[in-house]
C-alpha positions as CSV (number, residue, x, y, z in Angstrom):
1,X,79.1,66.0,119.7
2,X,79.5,69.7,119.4
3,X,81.0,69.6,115.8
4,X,79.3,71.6,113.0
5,X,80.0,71.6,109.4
6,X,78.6,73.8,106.6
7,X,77.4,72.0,103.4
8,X,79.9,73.9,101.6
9,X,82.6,72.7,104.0
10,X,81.5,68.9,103.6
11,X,81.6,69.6,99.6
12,X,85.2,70.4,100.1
13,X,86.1,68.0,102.7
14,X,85.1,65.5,100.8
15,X,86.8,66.6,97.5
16,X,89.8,66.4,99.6
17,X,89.1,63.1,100.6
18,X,88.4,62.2,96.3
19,X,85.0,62.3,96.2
20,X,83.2,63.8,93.5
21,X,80.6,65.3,92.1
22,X,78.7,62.4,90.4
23,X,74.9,64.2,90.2
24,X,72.6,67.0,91.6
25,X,68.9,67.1,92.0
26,X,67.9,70.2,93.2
27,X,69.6,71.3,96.3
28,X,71.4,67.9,97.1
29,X,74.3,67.0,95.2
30,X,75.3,63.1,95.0
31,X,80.0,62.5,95.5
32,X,80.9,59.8,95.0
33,X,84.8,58.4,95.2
34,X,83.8,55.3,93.1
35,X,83.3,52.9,96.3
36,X,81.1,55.0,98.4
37,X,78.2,57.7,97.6
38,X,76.6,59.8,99.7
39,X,74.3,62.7,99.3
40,X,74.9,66.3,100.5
41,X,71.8,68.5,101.5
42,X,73.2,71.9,100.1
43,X,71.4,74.1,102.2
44,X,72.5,77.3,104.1
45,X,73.6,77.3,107.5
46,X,75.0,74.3,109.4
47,X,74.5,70.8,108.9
48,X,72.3,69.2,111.5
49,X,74.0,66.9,113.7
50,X,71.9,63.4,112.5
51,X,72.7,64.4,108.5
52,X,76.6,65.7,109.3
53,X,76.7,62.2,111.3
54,X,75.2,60.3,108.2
55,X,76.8,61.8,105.1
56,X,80.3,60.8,107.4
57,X,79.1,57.3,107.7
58,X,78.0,56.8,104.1
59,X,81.4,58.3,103.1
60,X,83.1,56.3,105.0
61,X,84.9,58.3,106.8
62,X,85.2,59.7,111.0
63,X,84.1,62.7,112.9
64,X,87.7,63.1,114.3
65,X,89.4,63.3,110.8
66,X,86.9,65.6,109.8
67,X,87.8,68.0,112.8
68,X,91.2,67.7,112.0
69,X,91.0,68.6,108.6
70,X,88.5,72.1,109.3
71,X,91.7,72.7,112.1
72,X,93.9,72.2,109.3
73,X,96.1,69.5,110.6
């Protein structure tokens, strides 16, 4: 794939796609955007590649939208 994403990065990706914050139990935090939820692992460093891959899929949205968007397009 060769596409990394911080946790903090996917928080804010997906705040800018209108998901939000709809819980937290310990380091995961639960967005939601009222038709899809997924859970984000908060954890330092970069996402690994299965969980970045999984938290897109429950969210409902694509890796190449996602690239775009940490380009800034």
């Amino acid at each position: 794939m060769g596409f990394t994403m911080t946790a903090v990065q996917m928080r804010k990706y997906l705040a800018a796609k209108g998901f939000e914050i709809a819980g937290q139990r310990g380091s995961h935090v639960k967005m939601t955007n009222g038709t899809d939820t997924t859970i984000v692992p908060m954890h330092k460093g970069d996402l690994a590649t299965g969980t970045l891959r999984g938290i897109l899929s429950d969210a409902g949205l694509s890796i190449d939208d996602a690239k775009k968007w940490l380009r800034g397009e």
